[in-house]
N, C-alpha and C positions, 0 to 999 in steps of 0.2 A: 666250607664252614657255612652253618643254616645264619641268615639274618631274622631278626625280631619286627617286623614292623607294626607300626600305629595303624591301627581298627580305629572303625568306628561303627557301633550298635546303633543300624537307623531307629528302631522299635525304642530305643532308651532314650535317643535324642528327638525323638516326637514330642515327649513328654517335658522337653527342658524348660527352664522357666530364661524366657533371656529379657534383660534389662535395654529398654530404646539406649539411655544416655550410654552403655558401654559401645551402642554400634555409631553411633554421631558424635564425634569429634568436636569439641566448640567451635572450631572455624567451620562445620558443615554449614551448604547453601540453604539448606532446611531449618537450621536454624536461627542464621540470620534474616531469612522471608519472616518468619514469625515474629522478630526481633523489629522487626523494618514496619510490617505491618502492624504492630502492637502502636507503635507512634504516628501513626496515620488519623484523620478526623473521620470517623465512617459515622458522622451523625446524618449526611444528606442518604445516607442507605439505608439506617435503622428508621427513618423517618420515612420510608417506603412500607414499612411493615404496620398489617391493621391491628387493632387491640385486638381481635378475635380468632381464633381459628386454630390450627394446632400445634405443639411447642416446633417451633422452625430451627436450621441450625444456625449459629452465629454466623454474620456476614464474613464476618471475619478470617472461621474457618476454612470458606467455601472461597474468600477470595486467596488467600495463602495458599491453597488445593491450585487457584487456578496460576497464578502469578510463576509457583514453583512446577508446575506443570507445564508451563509454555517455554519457560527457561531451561528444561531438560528435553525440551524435544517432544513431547508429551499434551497434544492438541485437543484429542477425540476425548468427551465425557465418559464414553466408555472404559474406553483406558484407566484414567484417572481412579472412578468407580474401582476397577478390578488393583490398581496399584495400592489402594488403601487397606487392602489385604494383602499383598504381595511383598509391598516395595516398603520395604524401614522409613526412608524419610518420610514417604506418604503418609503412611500410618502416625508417624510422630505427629505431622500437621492436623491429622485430621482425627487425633486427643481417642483414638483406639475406635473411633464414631466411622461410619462408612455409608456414605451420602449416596444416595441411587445417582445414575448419570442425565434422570431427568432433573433430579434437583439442581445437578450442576452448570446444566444446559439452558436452566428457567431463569439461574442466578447470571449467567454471563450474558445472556440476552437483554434480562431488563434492567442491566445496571451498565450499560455499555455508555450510556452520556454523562456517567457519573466516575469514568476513567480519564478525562481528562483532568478532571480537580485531582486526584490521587496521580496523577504525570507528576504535576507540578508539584504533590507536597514532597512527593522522592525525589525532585529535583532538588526542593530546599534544604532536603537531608542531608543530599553530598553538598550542598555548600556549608552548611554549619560542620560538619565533617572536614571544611576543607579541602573537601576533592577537585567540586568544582568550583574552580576559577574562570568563566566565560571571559572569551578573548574573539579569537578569530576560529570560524566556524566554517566544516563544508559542507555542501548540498550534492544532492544525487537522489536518483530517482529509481525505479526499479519493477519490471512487472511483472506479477503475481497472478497466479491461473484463480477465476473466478470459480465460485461450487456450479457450475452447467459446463456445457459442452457443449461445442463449437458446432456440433452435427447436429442442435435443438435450433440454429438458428434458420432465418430463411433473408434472401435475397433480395433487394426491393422490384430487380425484374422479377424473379420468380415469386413474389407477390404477388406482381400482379395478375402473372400466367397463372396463378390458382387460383385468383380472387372471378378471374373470365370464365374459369374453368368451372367451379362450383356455383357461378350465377348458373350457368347456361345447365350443371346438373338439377339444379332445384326448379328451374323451369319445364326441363323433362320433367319432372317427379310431380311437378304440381299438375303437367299436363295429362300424365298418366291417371291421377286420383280422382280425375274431374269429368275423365271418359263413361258415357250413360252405362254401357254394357263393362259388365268385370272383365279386365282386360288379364291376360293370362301373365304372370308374374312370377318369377324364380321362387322357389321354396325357402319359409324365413326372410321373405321381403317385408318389410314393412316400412308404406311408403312414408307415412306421419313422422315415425321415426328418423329414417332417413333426413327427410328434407331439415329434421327439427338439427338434425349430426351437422349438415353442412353450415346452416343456420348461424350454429355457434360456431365452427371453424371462422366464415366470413364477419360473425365479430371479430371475433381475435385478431382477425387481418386486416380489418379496419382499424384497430388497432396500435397496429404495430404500421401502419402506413401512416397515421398522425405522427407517430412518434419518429420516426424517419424522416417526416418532411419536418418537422420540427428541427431534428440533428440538422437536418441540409440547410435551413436558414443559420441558424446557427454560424455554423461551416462557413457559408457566404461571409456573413458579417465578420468575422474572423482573418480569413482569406484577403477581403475588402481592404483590413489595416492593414496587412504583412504588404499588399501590394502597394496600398499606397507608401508607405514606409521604405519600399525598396526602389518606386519610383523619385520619391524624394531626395535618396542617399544617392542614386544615379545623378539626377540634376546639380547635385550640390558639388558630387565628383565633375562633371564635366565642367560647373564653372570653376573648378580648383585649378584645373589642368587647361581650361579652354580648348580643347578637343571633345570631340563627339564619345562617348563610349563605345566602347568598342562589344562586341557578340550580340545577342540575340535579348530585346528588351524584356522584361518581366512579363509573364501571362496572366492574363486578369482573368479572376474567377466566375466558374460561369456557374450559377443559382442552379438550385431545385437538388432534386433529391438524385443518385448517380446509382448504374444497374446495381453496381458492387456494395453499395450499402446495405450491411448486415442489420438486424432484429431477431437476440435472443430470447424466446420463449420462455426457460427456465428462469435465466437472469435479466431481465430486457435492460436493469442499468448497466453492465458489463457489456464490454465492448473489443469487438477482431481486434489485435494490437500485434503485432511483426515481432517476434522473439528473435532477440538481434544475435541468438547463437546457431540458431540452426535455419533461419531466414523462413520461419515456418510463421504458420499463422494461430492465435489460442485467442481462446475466450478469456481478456483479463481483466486488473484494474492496474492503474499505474501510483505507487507507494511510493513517497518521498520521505526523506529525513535529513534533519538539519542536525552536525552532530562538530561538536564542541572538539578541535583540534587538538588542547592539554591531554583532554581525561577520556576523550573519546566515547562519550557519554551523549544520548539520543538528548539534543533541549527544542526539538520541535519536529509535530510529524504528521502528514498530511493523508490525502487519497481522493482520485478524482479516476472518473474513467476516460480523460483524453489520451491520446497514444502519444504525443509527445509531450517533452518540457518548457516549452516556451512558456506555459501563465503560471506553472506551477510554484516560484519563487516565491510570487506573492502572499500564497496562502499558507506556504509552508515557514516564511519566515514570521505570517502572523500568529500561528500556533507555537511561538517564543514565547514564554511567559513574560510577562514586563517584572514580575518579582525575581524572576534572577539578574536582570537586568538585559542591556544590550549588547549584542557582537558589535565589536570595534570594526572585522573585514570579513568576508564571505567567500570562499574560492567556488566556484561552479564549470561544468564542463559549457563546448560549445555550446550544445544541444540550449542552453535557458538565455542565450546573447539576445537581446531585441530591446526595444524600447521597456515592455512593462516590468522586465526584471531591472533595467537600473531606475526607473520610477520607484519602484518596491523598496529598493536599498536607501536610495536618494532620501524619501521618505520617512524611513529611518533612522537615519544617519550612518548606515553601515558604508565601509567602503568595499564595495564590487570586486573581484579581480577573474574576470569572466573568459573564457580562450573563446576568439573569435576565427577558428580553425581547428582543423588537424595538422597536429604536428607530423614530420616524421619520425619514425622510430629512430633511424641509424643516422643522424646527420653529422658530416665531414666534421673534423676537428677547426675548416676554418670557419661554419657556422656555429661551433659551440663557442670558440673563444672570440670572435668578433665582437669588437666595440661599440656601444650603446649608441645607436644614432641619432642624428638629432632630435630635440623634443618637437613634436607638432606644433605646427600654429594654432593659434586658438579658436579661429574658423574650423578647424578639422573634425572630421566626423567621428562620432564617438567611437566606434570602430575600428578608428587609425589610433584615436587617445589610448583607448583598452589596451593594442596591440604594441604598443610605445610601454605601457604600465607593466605590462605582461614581459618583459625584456630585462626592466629594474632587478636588481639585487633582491629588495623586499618583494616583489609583485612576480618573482620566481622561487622561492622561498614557502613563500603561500600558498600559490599554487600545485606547487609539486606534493604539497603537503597532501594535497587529497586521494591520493594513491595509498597512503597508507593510515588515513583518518578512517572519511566516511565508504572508500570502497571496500576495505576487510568487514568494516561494520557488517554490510548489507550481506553481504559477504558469509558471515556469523552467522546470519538470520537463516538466511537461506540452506546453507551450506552444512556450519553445526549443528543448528538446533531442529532442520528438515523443516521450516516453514515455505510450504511452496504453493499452499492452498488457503483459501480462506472457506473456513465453514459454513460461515453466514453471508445471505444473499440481501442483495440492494447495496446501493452506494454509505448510504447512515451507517446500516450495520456492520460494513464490510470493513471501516473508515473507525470505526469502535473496536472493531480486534483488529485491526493494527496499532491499537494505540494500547492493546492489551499486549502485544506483542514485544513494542518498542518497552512498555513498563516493564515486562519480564527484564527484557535485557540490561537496560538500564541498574535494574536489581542485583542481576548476577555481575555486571561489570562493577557495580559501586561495591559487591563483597570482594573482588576482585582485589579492587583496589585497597578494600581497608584493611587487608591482610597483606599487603604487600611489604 
């Protein structure tokens, strides 16, 4: 028995007329970015534009383009560009209009210090919404391949071994131009040139030798506190115990600049940093967020190019808005334990709850159920207090919590939406889209939520 089935005339369905609202659903992400965006204040943007010149498109457009574009996975202005003809949501946002991708790249560039006032008014959103109730928050950090590459950079010994090497060639070159008789010279030499090529190279590597020795003071001073800090908590243990300590005492830092210190050319603020999955080495920057434990929602978010967490706390709990108000507790891994992050908290008024170790993964049933030991004395070093706080009912509770708060977050970023790169170079601007980043998500997680 023959079966009948359903065709479809490409040539007649070329000519269809199709309505946006029958392909977007009310609860689409497309149309709540426009929803979201429509109650935003974009006067500090419109007041970027001059009375003159030719009709532009609405900021508005082109941030809704960018916002829902970050939150799909969807980075490059090209893309976007082509999605405005391809992709139904796009096209809905962007009112059947289709922005070149330099437009889109002009807008995300010179509006990127005007992303952190629009963080916080979509913060204020989910609070009038109800979503967000700020409580207790976690921190975690995370590193991001910078736009260069690792093989643009050079070495501060091999600095120098080029910086000797190009004196001593511009020396030849100047000796050869200076000879009475024409001296005989490879075909297409030209020595002017030449010397003028090294010339600029040996700028550049003057350069990038300030900037290094600069790093390595830095580094020192740095170095300087953690030692004195560690020599301190030594002495204060030895008088707790009255015994000598025991292993091998703290190494104090030795100044100047060290062979292995990198200077990347393409990005020179981006920085070697140890990709802790493959023990490999990238050109990145180091992305923090501070993210709200309820609703799981980014309320503060940072970027600096050090390779660890130790100062990052500070900065990253000051990009908390004070209009949402303050976190009551903070869970953070080992990696931020040291004096300036409980300053940072202290300061505050947050309470800390910091691991002053690694745990193990598998421990025996009588270190799970063993009973609270005693509290410290009040002499004890903050270190011993942390590790006592960290033990409590509530101060295991909080903690544990960041496994499934701000690590899936980053997690998101990374993972779902393919944020692995940043487009834009320098620290300012690199530090501007991730904070375009974090608003995407925040977006899509507050429509999350308000359909829930």
């Amino acid at each position: 028995m023959s079966r009948t089935f359903k065709k479809v005339n490409y040539e007649q369905a070329l000519d269809l007329t199709v309505r946006l609202g029958d392909c977007l659903p009310p609860d689409h992400l497309a149309r709540f970015v426009v929803d979201s965006v429509a109650q935003l204040d974009l006067t500090a943007l419109y007041a970027q534009y001059g009375p003159r010149g030719g009709e532009p498109y609405a900021p508005e457009v082109l941030l809704s383009l960018l916002l829902y574009g970050y939150a799909m996975g969807v980075f490059s202005s090209r893309k976007i560009e082509r999605a405005t003809y391809e992709s139904v949501p796009f096209r809905f946002i962007a009112g059947n209009l289709h922005p070149d991708h330099d437009t889109l790249a002009a807008f995300r560039r010179t509006f990127l210090s005007e992303l952190k006032n629009l963080f916080v008014q979509v913060l204020l959103l989910t609070q009038e919404a109800g979503v967000l109730k700020l409580g207790t928050i976690s921190l975690d950090g995370t590193k991001i391949h910078a736009d260069a590459s690792k093989h643009q950079a050079v070495s501060y010994k091999r600095l120098l071994e080029l910086e000797a090497q190009l004196q001593a060639e511009v020396e030849e070159l100047f000796a050869l131009s200076e000879q009475n008789e024409q001296p005989e010279v490879p075909d297409g030499l030209v020595v002017r040139e030449e010397i003028a090529r090294r010339e600029d190279r040996l700028t550049r590597l003057a350069e990038a030798k300030v900037v290094l020795q600069a790093r390595a003071k830095e580094r020192t001073a740095t170095e300087q506190a953690d030692y004195d800090a560690k020599m301190a908590q030594r002495k204060e243990r030895e008088h707790i115990t009255g015994r000598r300590s025991s292993g091998r005492p703290p190494t104090p830092p030795v100044p100047g600049a060290r062979d292995g210190d990198q200077y990347n050319f393409t990005d020179p603020e981006s920085r070697i940093m140890k990709n802790p999955k493959n023990a490999g080495f990238e050109q990145d920057y180091n992305a923090q967020v501070a993210v709200d434990q309820g609703s799981l929602l980014i309320v503060g978010c940072a970027l600096s190019n050090h390779p660890n967490d130790s100062q990052e706390a500070e900065p990253t709990l000051a990009a908390i808005p004070s209009t949402i108000g303050t976190p009551e507790a903070a869970a953070l891994d080992a990696g931020y334990f040291g004096p300036a992050t409980l300053d940072a908290c202290a300061k505050r008024g947050i309470e800390p709850y910091i691991a002053t170790g690694r745990d193990h993964h598998h421990p025996s049933w009588q270190q799970r159920f063993a009973s609270l030991p005693d509290l410290p004395p009040e002499d004890a070093s903050a270190q011993v207090k942390m590790a006592y706080k960290l033990k409590t009912v509530v101060g295991q509770a909080i903690y544990r919590a960041r496994k499934y708060t701000v690590e899936p977050v980053i997690g998101i970023i990374k993972e779902v939406l393919g944020f692995r790169q940043f487009s834009l170079r320098g620290t300012q601007a690199a530090q501007g889209e991730w904070c375009l980043v974090c608003l995407a998500f925040n977006l899509k997680r507050f429509h999350t939520l308000s359909w829930a």
